[in-house]
C-alpha atoms as one frame of an Amber mdcrd trajectory, in Angstrom:
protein
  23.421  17.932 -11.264  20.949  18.120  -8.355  20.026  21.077  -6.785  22.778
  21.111  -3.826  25.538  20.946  -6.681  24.146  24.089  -8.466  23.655  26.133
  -5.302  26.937  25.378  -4.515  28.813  26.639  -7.664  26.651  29.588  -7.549
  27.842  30.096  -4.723  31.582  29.621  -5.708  30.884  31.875  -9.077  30.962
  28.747 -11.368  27.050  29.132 -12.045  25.186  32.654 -12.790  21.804  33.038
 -11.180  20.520  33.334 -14.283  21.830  29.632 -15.484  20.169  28.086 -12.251
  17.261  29.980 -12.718  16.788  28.418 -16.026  17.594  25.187 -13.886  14.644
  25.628 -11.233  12.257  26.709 -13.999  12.755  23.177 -15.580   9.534  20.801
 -14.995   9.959  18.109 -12.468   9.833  15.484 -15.383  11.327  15.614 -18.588
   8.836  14.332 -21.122  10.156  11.696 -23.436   6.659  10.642 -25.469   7.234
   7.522 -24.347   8.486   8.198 -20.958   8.500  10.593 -18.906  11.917  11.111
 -16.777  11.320  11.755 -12.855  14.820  14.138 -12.975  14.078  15.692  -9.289
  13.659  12.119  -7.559  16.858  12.692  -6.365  15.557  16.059  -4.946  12.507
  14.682  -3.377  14.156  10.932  -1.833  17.720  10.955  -1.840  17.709   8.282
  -4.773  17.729   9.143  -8.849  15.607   7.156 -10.149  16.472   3.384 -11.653
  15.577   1.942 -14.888  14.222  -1.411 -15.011  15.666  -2.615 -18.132  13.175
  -5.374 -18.898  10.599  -5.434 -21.521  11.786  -2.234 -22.881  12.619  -1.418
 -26.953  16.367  -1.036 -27.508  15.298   2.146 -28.512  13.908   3.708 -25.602
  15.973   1.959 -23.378  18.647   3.687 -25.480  17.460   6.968 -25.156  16.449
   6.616 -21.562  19.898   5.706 -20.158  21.146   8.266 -22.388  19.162  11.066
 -20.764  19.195   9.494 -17.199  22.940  10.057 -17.768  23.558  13.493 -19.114
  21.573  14.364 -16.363  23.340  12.829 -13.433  26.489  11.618 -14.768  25.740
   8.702 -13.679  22.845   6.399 -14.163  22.000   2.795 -13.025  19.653  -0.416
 -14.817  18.365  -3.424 -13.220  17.347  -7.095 -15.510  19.535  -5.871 -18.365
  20.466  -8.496 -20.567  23.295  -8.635 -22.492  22.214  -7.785 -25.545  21.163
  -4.724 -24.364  24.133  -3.954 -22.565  25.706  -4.032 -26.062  23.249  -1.547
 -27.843  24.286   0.688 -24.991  28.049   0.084 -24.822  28.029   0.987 -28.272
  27.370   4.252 -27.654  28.157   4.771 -23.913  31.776   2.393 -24.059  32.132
   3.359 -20.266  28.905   1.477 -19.579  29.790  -1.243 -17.028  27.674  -5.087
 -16.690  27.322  -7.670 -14.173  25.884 -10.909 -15.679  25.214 -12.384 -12.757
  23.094  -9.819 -11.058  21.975  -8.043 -14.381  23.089  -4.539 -13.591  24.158
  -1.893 -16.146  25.712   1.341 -14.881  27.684   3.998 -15.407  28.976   5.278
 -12.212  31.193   8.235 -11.024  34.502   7.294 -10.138  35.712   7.674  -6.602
  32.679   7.614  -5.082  32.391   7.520  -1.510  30.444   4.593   0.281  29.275
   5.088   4.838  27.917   2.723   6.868  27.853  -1.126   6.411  24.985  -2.929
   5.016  25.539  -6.760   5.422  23.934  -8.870   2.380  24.282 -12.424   3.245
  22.372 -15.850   1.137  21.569 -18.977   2.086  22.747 -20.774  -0.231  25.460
 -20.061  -3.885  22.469 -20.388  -6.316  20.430 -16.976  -4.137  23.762 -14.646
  -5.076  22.326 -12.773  -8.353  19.831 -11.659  -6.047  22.023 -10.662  -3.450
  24.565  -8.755  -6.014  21.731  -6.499  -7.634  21.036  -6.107  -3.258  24.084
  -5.243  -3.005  25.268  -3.475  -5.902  22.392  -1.174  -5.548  23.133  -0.721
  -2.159  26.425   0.310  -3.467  25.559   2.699  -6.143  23.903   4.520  -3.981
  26.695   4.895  -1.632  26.865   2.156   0.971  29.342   0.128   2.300  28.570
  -3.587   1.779  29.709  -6.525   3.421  28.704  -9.745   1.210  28.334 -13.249
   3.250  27.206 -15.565   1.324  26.376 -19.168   1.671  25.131 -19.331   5.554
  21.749 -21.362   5.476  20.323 -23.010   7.930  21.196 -26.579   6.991  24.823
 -25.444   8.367  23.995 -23.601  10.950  27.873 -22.688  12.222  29.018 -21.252
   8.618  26.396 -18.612   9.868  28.047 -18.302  13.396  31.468 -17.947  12.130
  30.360 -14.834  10.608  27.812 -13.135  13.339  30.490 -10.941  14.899  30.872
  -9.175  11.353  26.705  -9.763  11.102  26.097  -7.941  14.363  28.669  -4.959
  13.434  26.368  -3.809  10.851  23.810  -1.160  10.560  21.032  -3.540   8.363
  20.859  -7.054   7.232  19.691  -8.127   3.731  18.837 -12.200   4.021  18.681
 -13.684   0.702  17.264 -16.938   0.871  15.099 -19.734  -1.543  13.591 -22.806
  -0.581  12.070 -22.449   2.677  13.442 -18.957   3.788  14.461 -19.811   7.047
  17.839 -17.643   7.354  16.216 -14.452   7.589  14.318 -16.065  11.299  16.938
 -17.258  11.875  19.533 -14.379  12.098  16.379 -11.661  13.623  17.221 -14.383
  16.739  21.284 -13.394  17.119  21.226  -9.501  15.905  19.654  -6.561  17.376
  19.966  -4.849  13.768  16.567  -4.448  11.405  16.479  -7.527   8.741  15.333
  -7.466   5.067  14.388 -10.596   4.067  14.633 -11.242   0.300  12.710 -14.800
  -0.794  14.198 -16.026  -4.334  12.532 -18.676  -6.583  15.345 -20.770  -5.829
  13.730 -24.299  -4.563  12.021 -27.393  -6.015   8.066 -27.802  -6.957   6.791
 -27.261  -3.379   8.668 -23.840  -2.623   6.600 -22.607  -5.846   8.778 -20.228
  -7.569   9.399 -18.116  -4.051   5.983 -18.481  -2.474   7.163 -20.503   0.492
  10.164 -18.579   1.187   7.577 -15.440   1.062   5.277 -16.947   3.603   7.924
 -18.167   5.656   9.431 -14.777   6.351   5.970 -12.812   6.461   4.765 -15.704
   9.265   7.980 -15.258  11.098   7.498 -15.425  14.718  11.175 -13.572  15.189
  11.028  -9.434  15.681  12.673  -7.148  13.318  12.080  -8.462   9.815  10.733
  -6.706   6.867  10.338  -8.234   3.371  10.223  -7.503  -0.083   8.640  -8.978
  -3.013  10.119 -12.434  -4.663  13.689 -12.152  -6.422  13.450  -8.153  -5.713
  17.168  -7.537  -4.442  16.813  -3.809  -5.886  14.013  -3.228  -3.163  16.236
  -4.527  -0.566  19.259  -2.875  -1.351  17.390   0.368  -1.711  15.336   0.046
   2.300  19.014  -0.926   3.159  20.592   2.252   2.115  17.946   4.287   3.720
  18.738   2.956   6.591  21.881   2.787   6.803  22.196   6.182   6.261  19.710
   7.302   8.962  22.289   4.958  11.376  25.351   7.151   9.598  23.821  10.443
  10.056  24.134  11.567   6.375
């Protein structure tokens, strides 16, 4: 629970003072040995923090969704594979995975989602990027409208879709090669733009690098970017937001 939630059921007689007091007397971290758990993130941003699944023991991984989600009662991974996913449905069955974007999550049920975030990709092969945009986007409570397959080399698949485009509060554009869609839409929408560059391309594009430069040098207003292949960042700047747009 965050803070707001046990306020409130002291306030409703569910929680003594003396249980939250042992609440706010907890560190800010909870120290793990080999991690140490930000638990008031949430407090301080708005966001619990993530795990980034990669590179870590089954072990700690383990234990760190574990805690992460005892915590919360929820809890969120990004670049899980699916062996890992396995160590933790094991113990966790209600643990949910997307192969395609490599998310693992447990998530609350009924969960409310405000705004609209539009993720859109230029072309099929930039969607695992997009889905851990926009799954992130979603987890942490945003509506998300997914267009996919809109780049440049057919320019009106991209028009058939900018009345939907311009209803939204932020743009997430996904693209490889040479990053041209996120230029491209800062020109039709008066909406802020997150451009995402994947490694998607051939030798030249060099694993991202061109669609990086591409949407760093562009000469439209009203695009930020994140890092290569990072659709976590984007879905994360997207949520904020689109929650300063919704007011909440």
């Amino acid at each position: 629970m965050d803070a707001r939630e046990i306020l409130l059921q002291v306030q409703k007689g569910q929680v003594s003072v003396e249980e939250a007091e042992q609440y706010f007397r907890r560190q800010p971290f909870e120290e793990m040995g080999f991690a140490k758990l930000d638990t008031h993130r949430k407090i301080r941003s708005g966001f619990a923090e993530v795990i980034f699944c990669s590179g870590k023991s089954d072990a700690h991984l383990l234990d760190i969704f574990g805690r992460l989600y005892e915590s919360d009662g929820e809890v969120f991974g990004t670049r899980a594979t699916p062996s890992q996913y396995e160590i933790i449905r094991e113990k966790y069955p209600q643990t949910q995975y997307d192969s395609l974007s490599r998310i693992i999550k447990i998530e609350k049920p009924d969960k409310k989602r405000i705004g609209k975030i539009a993720v859109c990709t230029a072309g099929t092969a930039d969607i695992p990027v997009a889905e851990e945009a926009a799954q992130t986007a979603e987890y942490f409570g945003s509506y998300v409208e997914r267009i996919y397959d809109v780049g440049v080399c057919g320019i009106h698949r991209l028009l058939s879709r900018i009345e939907t485009i311009q209803t939204a509060n932020c743009i997430v554009a996904v693209a490889g090669m040479e990053g041209a869609l996120a230029s491209v839409m800062a020109g039709l929408v008066d909406k802020p733009i997150i451009g995402v560059p994947t490694s998607v391309g051939y030798g030249a594009s060099m694993n991202g690098l061109s669609a990086l430069l591409t949407m760093i040098n562009s000469c439209a207003n009203g695009i930020s970017v994140v890092n290569i292949d990072n659709g976590y960042g984007a879905g994360y700047v997207s949520t904020q937001i689109n929650r300063l747009v919704a007011g909440k």
